[in-house]
Each structure stands twice: as C-alpha cells, then as structure tokens.
C-alpha positions as CSV (number, residue, x, y, z in Angstrom):
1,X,0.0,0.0,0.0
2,X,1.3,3.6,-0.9
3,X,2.5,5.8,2.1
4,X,3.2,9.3,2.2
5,X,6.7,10.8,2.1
6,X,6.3,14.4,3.5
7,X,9.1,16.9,2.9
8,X,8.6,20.8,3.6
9,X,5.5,21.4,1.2
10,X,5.8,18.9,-0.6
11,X,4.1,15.4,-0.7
12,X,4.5,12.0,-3.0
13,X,4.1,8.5,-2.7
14,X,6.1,5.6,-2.7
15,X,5.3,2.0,-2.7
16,X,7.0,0.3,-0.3
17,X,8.1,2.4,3.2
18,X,7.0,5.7,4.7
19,X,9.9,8.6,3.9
20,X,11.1,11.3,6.2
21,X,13.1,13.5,4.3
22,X,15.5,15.6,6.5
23,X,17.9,18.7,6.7
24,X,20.2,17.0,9.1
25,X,24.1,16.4,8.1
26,X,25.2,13.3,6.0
27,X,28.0,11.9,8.2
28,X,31.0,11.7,6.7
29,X,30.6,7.5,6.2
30,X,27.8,5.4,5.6
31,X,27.9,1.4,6.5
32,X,25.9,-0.7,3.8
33,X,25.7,-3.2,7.0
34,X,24.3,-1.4,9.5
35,X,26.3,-2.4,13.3
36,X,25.0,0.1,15.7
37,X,26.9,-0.3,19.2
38,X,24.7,-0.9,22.6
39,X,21.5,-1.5,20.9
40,X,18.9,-4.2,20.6
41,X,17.6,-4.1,16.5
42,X,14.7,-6.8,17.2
43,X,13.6,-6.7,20.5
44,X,11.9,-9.4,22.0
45,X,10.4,-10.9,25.8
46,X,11.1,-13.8,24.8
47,X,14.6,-13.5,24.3
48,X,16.5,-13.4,27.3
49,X,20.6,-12.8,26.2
50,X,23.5,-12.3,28.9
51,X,26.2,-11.8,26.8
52,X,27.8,-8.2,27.3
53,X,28.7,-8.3,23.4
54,X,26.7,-9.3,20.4
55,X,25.8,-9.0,16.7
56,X,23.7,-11.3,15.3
57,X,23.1,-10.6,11.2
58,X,21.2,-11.9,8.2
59,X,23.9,-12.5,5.3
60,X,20.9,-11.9,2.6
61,X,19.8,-8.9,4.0
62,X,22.8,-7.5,6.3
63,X,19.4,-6.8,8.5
64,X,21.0,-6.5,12.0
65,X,18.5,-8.8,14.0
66,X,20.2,-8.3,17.7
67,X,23.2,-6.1,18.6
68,X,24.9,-5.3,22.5
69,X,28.1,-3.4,22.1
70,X,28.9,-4.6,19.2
71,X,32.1,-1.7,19.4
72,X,33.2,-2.3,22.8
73,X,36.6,-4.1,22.8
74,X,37.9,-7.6,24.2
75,X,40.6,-9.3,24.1
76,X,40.1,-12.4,21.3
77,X,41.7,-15.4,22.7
78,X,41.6,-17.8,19.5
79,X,39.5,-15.7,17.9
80,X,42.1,-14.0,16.6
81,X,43.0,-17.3,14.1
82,X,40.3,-16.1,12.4
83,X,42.6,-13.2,11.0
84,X,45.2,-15.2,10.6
85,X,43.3,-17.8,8.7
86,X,42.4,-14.5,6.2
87,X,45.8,-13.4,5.9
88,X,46.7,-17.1,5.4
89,X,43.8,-17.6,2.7
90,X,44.6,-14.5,0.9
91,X,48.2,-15.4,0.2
92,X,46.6,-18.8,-1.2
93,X,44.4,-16.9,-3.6
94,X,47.0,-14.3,-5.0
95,X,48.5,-17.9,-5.3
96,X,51.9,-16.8,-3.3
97,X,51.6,-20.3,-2.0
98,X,49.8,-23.6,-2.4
99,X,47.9,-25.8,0.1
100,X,51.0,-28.6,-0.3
101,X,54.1,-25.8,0.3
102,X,55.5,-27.3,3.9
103,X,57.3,-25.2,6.6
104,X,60.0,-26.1,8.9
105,X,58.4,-26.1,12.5
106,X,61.2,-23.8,14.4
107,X,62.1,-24.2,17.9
108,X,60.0,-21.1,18.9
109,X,56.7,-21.9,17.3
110,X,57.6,-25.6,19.3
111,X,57.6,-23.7,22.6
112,X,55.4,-21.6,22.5
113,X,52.6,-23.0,20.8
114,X,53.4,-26.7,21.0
115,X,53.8,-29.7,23.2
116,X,55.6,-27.6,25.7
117,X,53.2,-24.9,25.6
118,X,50.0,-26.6,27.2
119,X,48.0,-25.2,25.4
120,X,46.0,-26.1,22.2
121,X,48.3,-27.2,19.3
122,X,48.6,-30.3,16.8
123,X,51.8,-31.5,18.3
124,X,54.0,-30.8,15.3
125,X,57.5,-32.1,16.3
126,X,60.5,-29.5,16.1
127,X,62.4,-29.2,12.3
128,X,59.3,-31.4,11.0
129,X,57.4,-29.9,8.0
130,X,54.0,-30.0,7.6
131,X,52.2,-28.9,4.8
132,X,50.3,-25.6,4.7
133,X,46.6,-28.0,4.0
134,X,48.2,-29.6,7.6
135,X,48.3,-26.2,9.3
136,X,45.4,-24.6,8.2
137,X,43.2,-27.7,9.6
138,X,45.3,-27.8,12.7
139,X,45.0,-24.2,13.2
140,X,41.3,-24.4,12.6
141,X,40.0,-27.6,13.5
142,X,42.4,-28.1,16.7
143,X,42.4,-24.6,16.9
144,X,46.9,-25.2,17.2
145,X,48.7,-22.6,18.5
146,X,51.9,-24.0,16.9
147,X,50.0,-24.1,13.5
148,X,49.2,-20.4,14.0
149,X,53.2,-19.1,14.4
150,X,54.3,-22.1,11.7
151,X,52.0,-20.3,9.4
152,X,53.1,-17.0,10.7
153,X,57.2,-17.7,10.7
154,X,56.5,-19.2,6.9
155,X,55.0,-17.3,5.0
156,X,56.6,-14.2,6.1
157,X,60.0,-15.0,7.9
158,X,59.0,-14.2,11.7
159,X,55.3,-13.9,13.2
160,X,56.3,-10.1,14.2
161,X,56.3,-9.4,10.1
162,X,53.1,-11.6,10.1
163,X,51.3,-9.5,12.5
164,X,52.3,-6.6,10.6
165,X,50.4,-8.3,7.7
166,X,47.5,-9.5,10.2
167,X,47.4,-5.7,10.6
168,X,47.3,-3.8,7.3
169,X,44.7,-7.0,6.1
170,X,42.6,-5.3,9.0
171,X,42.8,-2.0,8.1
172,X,41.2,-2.8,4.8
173,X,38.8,-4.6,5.8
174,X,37.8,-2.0,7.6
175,X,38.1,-3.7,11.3
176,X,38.4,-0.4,13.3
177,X,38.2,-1.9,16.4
178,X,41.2,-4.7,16.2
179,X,44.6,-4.9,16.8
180,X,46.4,-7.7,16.5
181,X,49.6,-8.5,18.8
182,X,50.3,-12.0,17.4
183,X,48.8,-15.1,15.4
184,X,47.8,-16.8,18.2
185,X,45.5,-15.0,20.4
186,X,47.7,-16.1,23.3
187,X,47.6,-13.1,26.0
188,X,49.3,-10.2,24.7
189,X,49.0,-6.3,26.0
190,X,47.5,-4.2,23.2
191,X,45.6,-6.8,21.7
192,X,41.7,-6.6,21.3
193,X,38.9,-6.7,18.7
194,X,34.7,-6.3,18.9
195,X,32.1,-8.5,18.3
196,X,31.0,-5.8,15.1
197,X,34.7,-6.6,13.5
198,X,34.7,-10.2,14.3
199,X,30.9,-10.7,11.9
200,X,32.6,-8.6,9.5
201,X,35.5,-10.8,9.0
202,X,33.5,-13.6,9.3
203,X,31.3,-13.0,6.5
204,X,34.2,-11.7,4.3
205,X,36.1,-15.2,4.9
206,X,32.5,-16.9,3.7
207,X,32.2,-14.6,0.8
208,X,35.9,-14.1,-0.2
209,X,37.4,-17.7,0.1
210,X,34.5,-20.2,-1.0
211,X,37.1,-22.7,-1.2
212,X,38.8,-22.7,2.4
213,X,35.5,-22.0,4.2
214,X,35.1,-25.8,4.3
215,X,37.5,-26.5,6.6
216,X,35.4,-24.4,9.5
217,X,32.7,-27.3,9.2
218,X,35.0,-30.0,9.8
219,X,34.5,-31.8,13.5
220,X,37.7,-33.7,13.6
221,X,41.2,-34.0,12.1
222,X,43.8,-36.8,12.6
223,X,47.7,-35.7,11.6
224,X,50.6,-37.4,12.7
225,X,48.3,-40.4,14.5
226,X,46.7,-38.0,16.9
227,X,43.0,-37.6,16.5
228,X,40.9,-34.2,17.8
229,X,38.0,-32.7,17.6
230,X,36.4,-29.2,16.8
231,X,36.1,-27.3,19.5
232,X,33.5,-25.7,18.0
233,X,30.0,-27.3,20.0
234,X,28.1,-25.5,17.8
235,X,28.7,-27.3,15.1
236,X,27.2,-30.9,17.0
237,X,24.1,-29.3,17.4
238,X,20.9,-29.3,14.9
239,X,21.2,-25.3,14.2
240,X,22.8,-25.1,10.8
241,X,26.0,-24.0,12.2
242,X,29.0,-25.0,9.4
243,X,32.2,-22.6,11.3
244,X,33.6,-20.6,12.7
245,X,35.5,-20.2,15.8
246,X,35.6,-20.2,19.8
247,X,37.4,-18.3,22.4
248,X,37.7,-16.8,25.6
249,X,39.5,-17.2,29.0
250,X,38.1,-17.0,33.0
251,X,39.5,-13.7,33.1
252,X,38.0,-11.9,30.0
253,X,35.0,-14.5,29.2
254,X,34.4,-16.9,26.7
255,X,33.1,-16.3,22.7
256,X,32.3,-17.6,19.8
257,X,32.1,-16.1,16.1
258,X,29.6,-19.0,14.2
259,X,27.8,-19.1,10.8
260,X,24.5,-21.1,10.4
261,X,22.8,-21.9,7.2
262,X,18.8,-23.4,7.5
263,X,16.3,-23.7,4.0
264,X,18.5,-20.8,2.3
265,X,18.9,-19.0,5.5
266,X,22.2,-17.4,6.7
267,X,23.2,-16.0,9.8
268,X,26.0,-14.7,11.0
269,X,26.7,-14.4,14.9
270,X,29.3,-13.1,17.1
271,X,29.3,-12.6,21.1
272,X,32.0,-12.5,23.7
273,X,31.9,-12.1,27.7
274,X,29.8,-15.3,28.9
275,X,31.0,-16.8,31.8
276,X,31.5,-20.9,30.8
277,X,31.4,-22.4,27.9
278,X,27.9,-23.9,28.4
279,X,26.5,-20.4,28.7
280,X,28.4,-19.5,25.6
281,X,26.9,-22.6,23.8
282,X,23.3,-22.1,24.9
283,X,22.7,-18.4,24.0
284,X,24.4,-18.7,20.6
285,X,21.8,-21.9,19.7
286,X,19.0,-19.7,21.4
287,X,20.1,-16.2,19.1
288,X,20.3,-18.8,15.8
289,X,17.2,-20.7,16.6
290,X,15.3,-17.4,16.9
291,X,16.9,-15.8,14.2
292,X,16.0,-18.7,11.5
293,X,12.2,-19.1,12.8
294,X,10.8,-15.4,13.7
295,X,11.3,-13.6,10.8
296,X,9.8,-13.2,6.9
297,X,11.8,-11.6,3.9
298,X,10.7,-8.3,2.3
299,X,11.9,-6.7,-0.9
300,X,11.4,-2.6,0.3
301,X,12.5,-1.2,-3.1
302,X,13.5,-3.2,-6.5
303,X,16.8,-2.1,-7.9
304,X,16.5,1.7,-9.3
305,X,13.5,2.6,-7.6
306,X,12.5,6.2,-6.3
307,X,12.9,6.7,-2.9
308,X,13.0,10.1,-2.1
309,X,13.7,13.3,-3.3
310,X,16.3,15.9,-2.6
311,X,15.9,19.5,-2.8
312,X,18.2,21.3,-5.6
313,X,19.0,25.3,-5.4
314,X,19.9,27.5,-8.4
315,X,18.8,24.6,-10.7
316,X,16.9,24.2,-13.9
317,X,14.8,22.0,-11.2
318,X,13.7,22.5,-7.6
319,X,14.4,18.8,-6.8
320,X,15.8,15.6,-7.7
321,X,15.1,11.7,-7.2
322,X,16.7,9.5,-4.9
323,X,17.1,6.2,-6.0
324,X,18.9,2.9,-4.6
325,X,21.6,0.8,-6.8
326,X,20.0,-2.6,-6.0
327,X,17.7,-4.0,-4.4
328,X,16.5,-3.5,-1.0
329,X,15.9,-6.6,1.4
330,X,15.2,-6.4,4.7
331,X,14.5,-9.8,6.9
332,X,11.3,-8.6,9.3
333,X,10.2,-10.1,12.4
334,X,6.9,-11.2,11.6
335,X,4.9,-9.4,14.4
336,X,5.1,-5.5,14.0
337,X,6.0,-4.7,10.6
338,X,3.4,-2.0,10.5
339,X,6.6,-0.1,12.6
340,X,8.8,-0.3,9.6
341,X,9.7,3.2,8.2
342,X,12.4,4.4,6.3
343,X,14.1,8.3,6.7
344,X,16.8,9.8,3.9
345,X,19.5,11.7,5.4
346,X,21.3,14.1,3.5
347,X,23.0,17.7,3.3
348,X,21.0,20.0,1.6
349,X,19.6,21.7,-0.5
350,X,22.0,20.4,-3.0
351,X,23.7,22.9,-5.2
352,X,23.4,22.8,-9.0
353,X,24.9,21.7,-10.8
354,X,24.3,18.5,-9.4
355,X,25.6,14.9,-11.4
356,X,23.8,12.2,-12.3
357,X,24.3,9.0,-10.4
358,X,26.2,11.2,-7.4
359,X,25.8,9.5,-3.5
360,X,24.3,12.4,-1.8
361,X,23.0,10.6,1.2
362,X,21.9,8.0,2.8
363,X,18.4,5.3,3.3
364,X,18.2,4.7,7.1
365,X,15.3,1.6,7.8
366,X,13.9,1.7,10.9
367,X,11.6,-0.8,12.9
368,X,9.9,1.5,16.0
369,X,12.5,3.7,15.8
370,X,15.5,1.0,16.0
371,X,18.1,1.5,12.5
372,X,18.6,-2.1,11.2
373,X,19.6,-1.0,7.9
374,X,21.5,1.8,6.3
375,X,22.3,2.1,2.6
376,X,23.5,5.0,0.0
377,X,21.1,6.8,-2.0
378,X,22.2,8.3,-5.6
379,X,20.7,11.0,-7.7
380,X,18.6,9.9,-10.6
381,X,19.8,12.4,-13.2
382,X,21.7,15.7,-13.6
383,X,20.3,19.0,-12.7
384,X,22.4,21.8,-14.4
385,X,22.5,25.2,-13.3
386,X,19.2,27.3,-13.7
387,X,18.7,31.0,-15.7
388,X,17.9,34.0,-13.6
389,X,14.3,33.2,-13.5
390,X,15.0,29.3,-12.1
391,X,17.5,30.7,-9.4
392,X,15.5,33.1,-8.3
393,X,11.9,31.0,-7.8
394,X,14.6,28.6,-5.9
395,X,15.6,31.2,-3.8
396,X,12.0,31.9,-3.4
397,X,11.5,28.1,-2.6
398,X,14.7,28.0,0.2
399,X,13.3,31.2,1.8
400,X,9.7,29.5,2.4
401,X,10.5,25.9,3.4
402,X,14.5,26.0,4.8
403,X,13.3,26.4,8.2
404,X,10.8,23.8,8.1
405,X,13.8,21.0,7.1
406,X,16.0,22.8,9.6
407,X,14.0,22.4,12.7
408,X,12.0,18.8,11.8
C-alpha cells in the first residue's frame, strides 16, 4: 500500500516504506551493513541474552537482528586465528603459495605454541614440516597454536612481520576496532577486537574464500596419528551451524564467532563475555534458533526505484530523485511490521549543478525507531544550473521551506 513521504510542502508517494526527508548532516561514512553499538535491533520478551557483546546478522539482507556493544573491545583469545586464517587464505588466492608448500616447524613456534606450551596445538615435532593444508586444519580444527606461528614464521619470515600483515589485512577490511599483537590469540597487552569486527570478518572469509570456508565445518582431524576434535560445540548441534571459531578465557569471558545456514537461511553471529562455555553454547543456539524461525523476507524497493527526493538550489529543477543501486531486502520479524519506516538523510539543499548517479546521502530503515539497515542513496539524473528566472523561484523556494527542514 502507498504511504506518504512528506518533505517541507511537498508530498508523494512511494510504494513500499514511509519517507522522512531531513535537513540534518550526512556523516561523513555510511555502512551498507548497519552495526549500531549498545543497541537491541529486534527486541523481544522472549529472548532473554547475557552476553555483554553481540551481533547477530542476516547475510541476505545485512538486516542487523540483535546487537549489544557490538564496538566495545575484548581481548580475542583464539578468535584471533580467524585473522590469521584470512591473511593465510589471501596469500593462497594471489597464489603466493599452495595448500601442499610445507614449513619447517622452528624451535619457537615448538615452545610456544606446542607440546611444551600446554595449550592447544597439533603436536607438530620440532624441524618437521608439515604442509600448509596440515596447518590450516590444525589451526582451525584443533584450533593449534603451533599451527598459528608455523604459518606465521612461513610465510613471512617471523610472526612479528606476520602480525604486521594481520594488521594492514585489517585496516582494509575496515576492522576499526582490532589490533592484532600476534597469530595466536595467546595473552598479549594491546591486543583486542569487537564482536561488530569479528561478523565482519566472518562474513568476508564466507564470501571471499569459498574454497577454504570448508574447513570451519570440519568436526575432527587426525595428523601425525593424533585424533581431535572441533572445539566448536556449535557445530554438534541441529542449528545449521558450518564454522567458525571459539574463544575466551576465565579472566576476559568466553566467545564464539559462528555461521548457520537453514532452508536458504544465513546468519551470522558473534558474542564475547559469557562466563563458561555452556553459557556460551546455549545463548548462541537460542540467538540462531530465533533468528531462522521469527522472521519473513521483504523486498522494500526493487533495484533503481525512487525513494525520495532531494531538494536542488539555483537549478533548472527545484528537486531531484533519490534512487537505490539494487535491491532492498530487509529480513522482518513477523509481528510489527506495520513499525517499519524508512528516513533519507542528507546535506542539503543540494547545489546545481548537481551529477547524475552522485551518492548524496543516505536510506536509514527503521523498525519502531531501532536503525537495522543503512544504505547509500544516488541521484537519478543531472540538474544543471538554472537561468535567472530558475535561481530566483529557488531562492523563493529555500526562503519559504528551509526552516521547516532545519527544525523537523
């Protein structure tokens, strides 16, 4: 059913969400995936979370379904081999190495992540070589700290040069709230990340490196005659759950990044701070169960569709379109969708001339009041700059509705 967009004095309809158009400032970046610190997206009685930190999120969609300071930092335990594993992966694909390359397993990455070590690890022996397929299932599987800084001394020479690497690969993915201290997770001052960074990686890994993902869903791997299991409980449970990781210590709490996958389904869930690793296990099959069964998908807009409008000044036209690149899906709970608008943020009025296909804004969906999805909005055509006349009735136009946009 059509419902009204209002801006100023002007009114027009749209077919899928209501539109508040607004004077206030574009901020200077604009997430496609919405991950909105200390806030609940889908509220619900009938989920009752503990964990400090969360972000659960549709892949389809990027629809944020439930998020806890999702910025707040933590230190990552083994949750950090999730980085490594992507700088590891990466390397594969530019094809700078190959799954049956082998490295030398030196005396430190024995000692500190081996036998010796008590802590996890795949038991390589000292000056044996494994193979990198060896590694990456150790590292992953057995979640082996010596696999982590044979990796790291391999491929780059010493796991300080690696964790430079582990670094730089999270600057670009954009992980502003990590830094890495070594390829471990072992204890190390400095070193932290957020549950909002940890999904993000996640769901790059999924997306980026089809071929390795794989080797999160495995539940066991035998090398050199010993046999181990996943740590992962997640993935002996009916939920869907195919990777990723677990974490945590007594002192800092325990985590778990996971991915689950039900009847074309994907989530993607990340929380940290639970006290034992039963709690841990529980409220991530709780978040996924409710996640795959309380929700319905909705297509808001098609690909190119008017959403809006923005006002132009000293233009041949007093406004221009607002339109969305591709498709809009949003995953709804199924109770209270008559909550759902949508409100375009943007600096204006715009100044002619104004280009065509030019991000001026941004979509922001809301569900009673929450933001659970935020996406860039682009002009539909080119506005040049008007004659006297034009500039003046704009002027005209500025004078008589500016204050209305200013003060809404």
């Amino acid at each position: 059913m059509p419902l009204s967009c209002v801006f100023g004095k002007t009114k027009y309809q749209t077919k899928s969400a209501l539109c508040k158009l607004s004077r206030a400032m574009l901020q200077s970046s604009v997430l496609v995936i919405g991950i909105f610190a200390g806030q609940v997206a889908y509220a619900t009685d009938d989920l009752q979370i503990k964990a400090p930190q969360v972000l659960l999120l549709d892949d389809k969609t990027g629809t944020v379904l439930f998020s806890r300071n999702s910025e707040q930092q933590f230190p990552p335990a083994s949750l950090a081999k999730l980085m490594t594993a992507e700088v590891v992966f990466d390397a594969l694909q530019k094809q700078k190495i190959k799954l049956d390359d082998s490295y030398v397993v030196s005396e430190h990455a024995w000692r500190t992540g081996g036998a010796p070590s008590r802590t996890p690890t795949m038991f390589a022996k000292i000056k044996s070589s494994p193979t990198i397929e060896d590694l990456i299932q150790g590292m992953i599987v057995q979640m082996a700290n010596d696999a982590c800084i044979i990796l790291a001394e391999g491929l780059t020479g010493s796991e300080k040069q690696f964790v430079t690497l582990m670094n730089e690969r999270a600057k670009l993915l954009g992980l502003e709230n990590s830094l890495f201290v070594n390829s471990t997770g072992l204890p190390a001052d400095g070193q932290h990340v957020s549950v909002g960074d940890l999904t993000k990686l996640a769901r790059h890994i999924y997306h980026q490196y089809p071929e390795y993902y794989p080797y999160f869903a495995k539940t066991d791997f035998t090398w050199n005659k010993i046999f181990q299991r996943n740590r992962n409980e997640l993935l002996y449970l009916d939920i869907g759950a195919d990777g990723m990781n677990v974490g945590g210590t007594k002192e800092s709490g325990f985590a778990l990044v996971t991915s689950a996958e039900k009847n074309g389904r994907r989530l993607f869930l990340s929380l940290a701070g639970l006290k034992n690793e039963k709690h841990r296990t529980e409220e991530a099959r709780q978040l996924i169960e409710w996640g795959m069964s309380n929700f319905d998908d909705m297509r808001l807009f098609s690909k190119g569709a008017v959403v809006g409008q923005a006002q132009v000044f000293n233009g041949t036209q007093s406004a221009v379109a607002l339109i969305v690149k591709d498709d809009v899906d949003l995953l709804l709970p199924r109770n209270g969708q008559d909550q759902l608008t949508a409100e375009i943020v943007y600096r204006g009025p715009l100044d002619a001339p104004v280009k065509a296909d030019q991000q001026v804004g941004s979509l922001k969906i809301k569900l009673d009041k929450q933001i659970v999805r935020e996406l860039p909005v682009y002009t539909s055509q080119a506005i040049e700059v008007g004659n006297l006349e034009e500039r003046s009735l704009g002027a005209l136009v500025e004078i008589a509705t500016g204050w209305i946009r200013k003060f809404r």
